[in-house]
MARZA-630712 format. One record per residue (C-alpha): residue in one letter; x, z, y. Coordinates in nm, 3 decimals. Example, Ala and Ser with C-alpha at 12.3 -4.5 7.8 and 13.67 -1.06 7.14 Angstrom:
<atoms>
  loro       xx       zz       yy
     A    1.230    0.780   -0.450
     S    1.367    0.714   -0.106
</atoms>
This chain:
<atoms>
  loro       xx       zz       yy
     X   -3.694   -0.529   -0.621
     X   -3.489   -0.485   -0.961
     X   -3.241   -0.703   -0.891
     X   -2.999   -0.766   -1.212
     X   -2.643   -0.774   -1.080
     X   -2.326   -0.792   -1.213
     X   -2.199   -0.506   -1.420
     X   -1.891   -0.534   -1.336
     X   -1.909   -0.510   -0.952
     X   -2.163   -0.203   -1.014
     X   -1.884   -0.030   -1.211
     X   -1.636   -0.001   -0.879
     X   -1.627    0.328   -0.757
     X   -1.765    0.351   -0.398
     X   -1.547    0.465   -0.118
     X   -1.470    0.889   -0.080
     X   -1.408    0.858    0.274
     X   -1.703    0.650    0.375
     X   -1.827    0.913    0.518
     X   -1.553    1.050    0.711
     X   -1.454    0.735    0.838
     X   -1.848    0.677    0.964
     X   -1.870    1.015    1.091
     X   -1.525    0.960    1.323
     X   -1.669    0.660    1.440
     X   -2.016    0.814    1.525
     X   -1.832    1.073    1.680
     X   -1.567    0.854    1.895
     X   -1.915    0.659    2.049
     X   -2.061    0.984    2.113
     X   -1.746    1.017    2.370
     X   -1.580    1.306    2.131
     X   -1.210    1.257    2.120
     X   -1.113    1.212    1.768
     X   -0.734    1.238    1.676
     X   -0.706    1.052    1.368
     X   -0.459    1.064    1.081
     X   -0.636    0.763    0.864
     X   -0.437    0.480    1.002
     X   -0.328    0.239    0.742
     X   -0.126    0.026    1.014
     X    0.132    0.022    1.217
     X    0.035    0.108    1.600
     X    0.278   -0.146    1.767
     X    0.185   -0.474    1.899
     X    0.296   -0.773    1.691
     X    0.625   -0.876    1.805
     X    0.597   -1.119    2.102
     X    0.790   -1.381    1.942
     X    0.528   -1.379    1.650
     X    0.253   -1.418    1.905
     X    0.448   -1.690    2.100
     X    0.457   -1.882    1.764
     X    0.087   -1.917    1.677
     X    0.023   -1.988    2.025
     X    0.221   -2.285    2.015
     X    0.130   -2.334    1.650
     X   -0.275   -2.390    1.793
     X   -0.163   -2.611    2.076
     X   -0.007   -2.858    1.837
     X   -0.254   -2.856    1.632
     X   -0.143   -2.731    1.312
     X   -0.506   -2.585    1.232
     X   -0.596   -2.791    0.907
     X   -0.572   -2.721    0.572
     X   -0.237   -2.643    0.406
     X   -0.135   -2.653    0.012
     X   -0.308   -2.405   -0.169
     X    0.010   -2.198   -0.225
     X    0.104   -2.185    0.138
     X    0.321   -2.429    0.390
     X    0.612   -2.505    0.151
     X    0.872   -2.370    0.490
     X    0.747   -2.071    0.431
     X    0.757   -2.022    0.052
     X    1.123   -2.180    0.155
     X    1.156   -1.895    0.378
     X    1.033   -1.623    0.148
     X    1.266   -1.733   -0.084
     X    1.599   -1.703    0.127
     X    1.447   -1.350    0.229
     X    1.429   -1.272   -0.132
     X    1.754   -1.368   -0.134
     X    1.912   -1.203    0.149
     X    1.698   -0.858    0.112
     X    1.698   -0.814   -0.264
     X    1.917   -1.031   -0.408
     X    1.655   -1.231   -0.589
     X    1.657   -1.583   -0.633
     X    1.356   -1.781   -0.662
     X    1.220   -2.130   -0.572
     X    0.924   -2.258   -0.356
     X    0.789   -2.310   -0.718
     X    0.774   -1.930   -0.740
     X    0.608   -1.842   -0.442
     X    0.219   -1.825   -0.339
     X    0.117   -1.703   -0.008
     X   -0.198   -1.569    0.028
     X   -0.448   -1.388    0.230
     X   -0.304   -1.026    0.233
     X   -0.134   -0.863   -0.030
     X   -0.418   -0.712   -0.123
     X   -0.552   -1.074   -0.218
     X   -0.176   -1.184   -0.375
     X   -0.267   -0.824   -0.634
     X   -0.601   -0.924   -0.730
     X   -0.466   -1.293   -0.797
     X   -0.214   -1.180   -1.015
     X   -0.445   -0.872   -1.191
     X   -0.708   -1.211   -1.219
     X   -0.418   -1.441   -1.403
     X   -0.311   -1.184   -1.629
     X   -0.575   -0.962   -1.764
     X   -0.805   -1.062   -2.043
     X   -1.099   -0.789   -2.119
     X   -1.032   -0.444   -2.183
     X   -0.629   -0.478   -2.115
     X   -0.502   -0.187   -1.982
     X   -0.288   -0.197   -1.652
     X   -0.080    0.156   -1.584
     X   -0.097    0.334   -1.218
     X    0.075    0.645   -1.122
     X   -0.135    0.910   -0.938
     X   -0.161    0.958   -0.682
     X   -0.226    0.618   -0.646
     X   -0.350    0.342   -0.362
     X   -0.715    0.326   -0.343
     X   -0.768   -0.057   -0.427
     X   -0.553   -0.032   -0.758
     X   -0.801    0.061   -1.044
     X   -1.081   -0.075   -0.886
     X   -0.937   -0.441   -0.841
     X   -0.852   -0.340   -1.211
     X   -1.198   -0.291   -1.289
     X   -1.316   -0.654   -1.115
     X   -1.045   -0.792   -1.328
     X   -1.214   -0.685   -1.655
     X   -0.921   -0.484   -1.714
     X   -0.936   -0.088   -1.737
     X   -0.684    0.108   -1.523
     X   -0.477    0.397   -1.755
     X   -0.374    0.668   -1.528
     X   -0.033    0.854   -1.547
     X   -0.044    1.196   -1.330
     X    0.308    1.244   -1.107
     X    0.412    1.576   -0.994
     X    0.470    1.664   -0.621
     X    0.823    1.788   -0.769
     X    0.950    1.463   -0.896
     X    0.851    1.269   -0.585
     X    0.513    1.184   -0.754
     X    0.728    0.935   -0.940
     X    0.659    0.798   -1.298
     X    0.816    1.061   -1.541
     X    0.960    0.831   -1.809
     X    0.884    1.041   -2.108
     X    0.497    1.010   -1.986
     X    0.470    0.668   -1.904
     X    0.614    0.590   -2.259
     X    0.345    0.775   -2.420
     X    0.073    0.579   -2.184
     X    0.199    0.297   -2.363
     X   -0.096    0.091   -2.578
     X   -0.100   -0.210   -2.794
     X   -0.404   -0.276   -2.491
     X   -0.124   -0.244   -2.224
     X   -0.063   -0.547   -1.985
     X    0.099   -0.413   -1.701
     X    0.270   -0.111   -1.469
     X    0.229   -0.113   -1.166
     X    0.482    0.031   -0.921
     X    0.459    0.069   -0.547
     X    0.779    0.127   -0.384
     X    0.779    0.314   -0.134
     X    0.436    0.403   -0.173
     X    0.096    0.462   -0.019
     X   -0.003    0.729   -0.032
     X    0.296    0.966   -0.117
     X    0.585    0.736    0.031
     X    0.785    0.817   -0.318
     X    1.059    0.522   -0.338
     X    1.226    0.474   -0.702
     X    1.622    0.437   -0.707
     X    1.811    0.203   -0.929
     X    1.850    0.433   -1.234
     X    1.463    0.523   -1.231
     X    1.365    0.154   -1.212
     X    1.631    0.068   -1.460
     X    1.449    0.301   -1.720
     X    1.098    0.126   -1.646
     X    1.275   -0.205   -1.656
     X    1.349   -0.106   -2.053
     X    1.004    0.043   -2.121
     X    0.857   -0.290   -1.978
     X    1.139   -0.536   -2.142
     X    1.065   -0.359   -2.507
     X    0.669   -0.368   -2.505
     X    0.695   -0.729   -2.312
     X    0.485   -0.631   -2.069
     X    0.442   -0.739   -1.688
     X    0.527   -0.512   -1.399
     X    0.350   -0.566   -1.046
     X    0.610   -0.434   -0.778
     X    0.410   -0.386   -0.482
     X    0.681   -0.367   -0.243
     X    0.503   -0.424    0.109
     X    0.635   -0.083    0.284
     X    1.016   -0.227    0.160
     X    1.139   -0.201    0.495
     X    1.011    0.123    0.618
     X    1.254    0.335    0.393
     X    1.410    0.645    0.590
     X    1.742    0.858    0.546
     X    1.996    0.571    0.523
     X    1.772    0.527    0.168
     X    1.766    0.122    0.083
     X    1.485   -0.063   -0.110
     X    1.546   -0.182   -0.506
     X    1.303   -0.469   -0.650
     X    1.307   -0.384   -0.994
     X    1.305   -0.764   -1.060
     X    1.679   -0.774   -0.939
     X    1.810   -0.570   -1.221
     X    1.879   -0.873   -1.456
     X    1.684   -1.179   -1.628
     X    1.493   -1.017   -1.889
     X    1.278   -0.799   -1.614
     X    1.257   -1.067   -1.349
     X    1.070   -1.255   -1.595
     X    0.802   -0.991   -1.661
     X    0.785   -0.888   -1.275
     X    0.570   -0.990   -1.014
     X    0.664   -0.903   -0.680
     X    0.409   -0.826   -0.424
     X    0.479   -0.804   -0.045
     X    0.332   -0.935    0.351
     X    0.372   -0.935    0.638
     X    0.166   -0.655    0.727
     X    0.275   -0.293    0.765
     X    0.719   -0.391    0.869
     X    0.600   -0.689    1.107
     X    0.291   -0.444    1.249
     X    0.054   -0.826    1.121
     X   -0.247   -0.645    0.964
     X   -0.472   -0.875    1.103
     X   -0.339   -1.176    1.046
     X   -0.383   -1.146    0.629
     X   -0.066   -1.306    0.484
     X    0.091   -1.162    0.159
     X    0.286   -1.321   -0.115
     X    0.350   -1.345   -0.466
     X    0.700   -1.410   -0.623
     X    0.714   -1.439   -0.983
     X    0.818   -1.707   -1.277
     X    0.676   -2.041   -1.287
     X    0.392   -1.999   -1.513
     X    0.248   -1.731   -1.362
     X    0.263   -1.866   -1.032
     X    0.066   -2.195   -1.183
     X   -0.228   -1.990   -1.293
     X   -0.294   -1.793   -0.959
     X   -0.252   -2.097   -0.744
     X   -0.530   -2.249   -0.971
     X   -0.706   -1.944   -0.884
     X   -0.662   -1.919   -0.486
     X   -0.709   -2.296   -0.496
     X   -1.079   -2.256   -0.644
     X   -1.176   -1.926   -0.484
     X   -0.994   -1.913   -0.091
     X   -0.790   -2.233   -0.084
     X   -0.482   -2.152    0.153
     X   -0.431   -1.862    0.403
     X   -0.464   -1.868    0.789
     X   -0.275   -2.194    0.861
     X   -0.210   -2.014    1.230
     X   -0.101   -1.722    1.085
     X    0.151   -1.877    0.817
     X    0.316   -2.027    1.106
     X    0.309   -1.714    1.241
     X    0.424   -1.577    0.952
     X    0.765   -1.805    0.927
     X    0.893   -1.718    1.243
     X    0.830   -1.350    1.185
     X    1.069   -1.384    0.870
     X    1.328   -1.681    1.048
     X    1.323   -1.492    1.445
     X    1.489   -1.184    1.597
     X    1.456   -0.904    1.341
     X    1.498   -0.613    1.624
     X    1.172   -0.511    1.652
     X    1.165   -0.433    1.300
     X    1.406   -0.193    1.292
     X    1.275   -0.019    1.648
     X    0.926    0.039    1.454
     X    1.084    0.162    1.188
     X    1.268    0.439    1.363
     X    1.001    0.526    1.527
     X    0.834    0.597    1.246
     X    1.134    0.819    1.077
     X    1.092    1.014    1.440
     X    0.755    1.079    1.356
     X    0.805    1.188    1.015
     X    1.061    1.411    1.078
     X    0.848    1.574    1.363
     X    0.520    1.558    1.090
     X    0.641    1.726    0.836
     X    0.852    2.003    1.021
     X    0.510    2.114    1.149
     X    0.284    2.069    0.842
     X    0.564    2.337    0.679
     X    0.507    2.571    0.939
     X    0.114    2.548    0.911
     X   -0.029    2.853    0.708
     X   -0.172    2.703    0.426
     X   -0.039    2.398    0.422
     X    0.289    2.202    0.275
     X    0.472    1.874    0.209
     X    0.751    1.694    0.095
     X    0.922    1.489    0.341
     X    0.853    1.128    0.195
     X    1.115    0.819    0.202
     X    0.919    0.573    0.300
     X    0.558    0.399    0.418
     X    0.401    0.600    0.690
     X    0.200    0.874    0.543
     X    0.244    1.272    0.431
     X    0.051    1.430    0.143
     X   -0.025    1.729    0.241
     X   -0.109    2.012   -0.034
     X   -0.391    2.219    0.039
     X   -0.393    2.374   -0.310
     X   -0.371    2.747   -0.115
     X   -0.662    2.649    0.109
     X   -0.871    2.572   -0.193
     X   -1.085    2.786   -0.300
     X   -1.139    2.998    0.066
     X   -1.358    3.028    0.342
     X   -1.251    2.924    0.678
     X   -1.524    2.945    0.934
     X   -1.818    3.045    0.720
     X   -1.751    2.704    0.492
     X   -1.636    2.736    0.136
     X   -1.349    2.471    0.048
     X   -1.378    2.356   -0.265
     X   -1.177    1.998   -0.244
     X   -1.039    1.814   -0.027
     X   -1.347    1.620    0.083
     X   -1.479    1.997    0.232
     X   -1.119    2.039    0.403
     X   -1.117    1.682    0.550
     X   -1.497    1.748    0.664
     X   -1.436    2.072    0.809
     X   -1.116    1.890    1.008
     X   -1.342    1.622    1.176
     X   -1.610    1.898    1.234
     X   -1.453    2.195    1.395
     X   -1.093    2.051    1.516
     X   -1.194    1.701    1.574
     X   -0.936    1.510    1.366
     X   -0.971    1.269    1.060
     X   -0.752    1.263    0.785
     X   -0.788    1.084    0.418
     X   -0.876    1.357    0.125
     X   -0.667    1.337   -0.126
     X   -0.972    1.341   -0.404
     X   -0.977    0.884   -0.280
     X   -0.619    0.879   -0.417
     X   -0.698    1.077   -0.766
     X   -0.529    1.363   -0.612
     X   -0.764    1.648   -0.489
     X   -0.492    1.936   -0.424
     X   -0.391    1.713   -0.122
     X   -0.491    1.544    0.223
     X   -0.349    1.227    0.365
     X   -0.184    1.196    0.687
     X   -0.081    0.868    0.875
     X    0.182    0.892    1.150
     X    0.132    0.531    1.194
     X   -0.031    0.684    1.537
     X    0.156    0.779    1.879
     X    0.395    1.092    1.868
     X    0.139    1.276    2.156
     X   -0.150    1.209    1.874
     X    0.073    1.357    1.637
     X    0.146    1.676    1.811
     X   -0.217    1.710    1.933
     X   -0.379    1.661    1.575
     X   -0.132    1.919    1.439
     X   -0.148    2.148    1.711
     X   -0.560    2.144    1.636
     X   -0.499    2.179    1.241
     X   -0.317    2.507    1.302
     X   -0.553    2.642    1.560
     X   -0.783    2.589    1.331
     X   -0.620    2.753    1.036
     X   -0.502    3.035    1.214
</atoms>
């Protein structure tokens, strides 16, 4: 059949690591034992409390249908965490919860784009960024970062990626994939870029609480009036309360914008989980604790992660502040023959990992960044060491 679909979804870019990801899995049925690196969640349980809440939340059967924007407790409670966390103040008014924060960026990308605007994203960049662009109608304008500067935005470029077609930066602090995390004076120096062209700034900040070395998360909206105005503020539940699953993510921003994308996620998804906004409010109201154990566990594994990466011939990182991955450059590797294969990118390096040493990592080619490879250590410490001790077997 010629079937005549929509331009639009036939212009996103399909998936790099398809075919890694497919080939782990084949291999994991086949009874191979796969140590993978591609984890984009946390490996804990969901605290018990959380758990305990839907639970009760079913069994007094708060299942229906909920305002569009989420249970108004817990835009209430988003808002005294914005509050208490960032210093932000906002209103229910402010506030839509949605499903993921995947879904609150393509709400906001869908309110504010008209055709052809131009949204800026650093590179190495998250994987979902210019193609939700793309869906949008928008086109995605990408500013290279160097390994050097913490693959942060160097000011003097993103001022020169500046068009009269620009709508939007986006930041994601700390990041996926490179875990870079922007201090005050560098987000102060966006905040003026963004305040002088009037244009918006999407903070995706849901890795804000896994920040490492006595470091502490900055939403660029708390700097003063001007920038709150033109920021939106993305975050979840998912990665700091280990709720991947359950799909709740959020949108702070002014009043008008919030309008449009409830309009939006009240004609296209209606409200989130009911369950899971529940859920949701006790994970932000309850016993923090378990927060802060995850989170050291992942600085443990970091530490431990990139120690041995550095000591891997071929192979080196910076250690990152934040999230729960390493980029790992295999620019020396590139170019060589290990085992009778020629490496050319790092699709070739990540297949000849999953081949011959039986681990899976993300190459760096999905993130606009093909002198790299992507490494979770959202994964057990004994995975860790295994997986690394088969990379260097392999490269020795």
């Amino acid at each position: 059949m010629n079937f005549k679909l929509s331009e639009k979804a036939l212009n996103i870019s399909p998936s790099v690591t398809l075919e890694i990801t497919a080939k782990a899995k084949e291999m994991k049925e086949k009874g191979i034992e796969v140590i993978s690196f591609g984890a984009g969640e946390p490996d804990f349980d969901t605290p018990k409390n959380i758990q305990e809440s839907a639970i009760k939340t079913i069994k007094e059967g708060n299942t229906r249908y909920t305002a569009a924007s989420g249970i108004l407790e817990l835009r209430k409670a988003i808002c005294q965490k914005l509050k208490k966390d960032n210093n932000i103040e906002y209103n229910p008014q402010n506030i839509v919860v949605s499903n993921g924060a995947k879904h609150s960026i393509f709400n906001v990308l869908t309110a504010i784009l008209n055709q052809g605007e131009e949204v800026i994203i650093p590179v190495p960049y998250w994987v979902s960024y210019p193609e939700m662009v793309k869906l949008a109608g928008g086109n995605p304008a990408l500013v290279e970062t160097k390994e050097e500067n913490g693959f942060k935005y160097n000011i003097k470029e993103l001022k020169k990626s500046i068009t009269n077609k620009t709508k939007a930066i986006i930041i994601n602090s700390p990041s996926n994939p490179t875990g870079a995390v922007y201090n005050k004076e560098e987000l102060e120096q966006i905040a003026e870029i963004a305040i002088e062209n009037n244009i918006f700034v999407i903070s995706d900040e849901i890795y804000e609480k896994l920040i490492y070395d006595g470091k502490k998360h900055i939403s660029i909206a708390s700097l003063n009036k001007e920038i709150k105005d033109l920021t939106i503020i993305i975050n979840g539940m998912s990665k700091a309360y280990a709720m991947t699953g359950w799909r709740i993510g959020f949108a702070a921003a002014h009043e008008e914008i919030i309008n449009v994308i409830t309009k939006i996620q009240s004609h296209t998804t209606s409200n989130p989980c009911t369950i899971s906004q529940y859920a949701s409010l006790e994970g932000l109201k309850g016993d923090q604790r378990t927060i802060e154990y995850m989170r050291s566990k992942f600085e443990e594994r970091r530490n431990y992660m990139v120690e041995r990466i550095n000591a891997i011939n071929g192979l080196t990182c910076k250690k990152p502040l934040g999230a729960f991955y390493v980029m790992a450059n295999i620019a020396q590797i590139k170019g060589k023959e290990i085992r009778g294969q020629r490496i050319n990118n790092s699709l070739d390096f990540a297949n000849l990992l999953l081949n011959d040493a039986k681990v899976a990592v993300v190459p760096g080619i999905a993130f606009g960044a093909d002198d790299y490879i992507r490494l979770s250590y959202a994964t057990s410490m004994e995975n860790i060491m295994e997986g690394l001790d088969r990379i260097e077997a392999l490269l020795k």
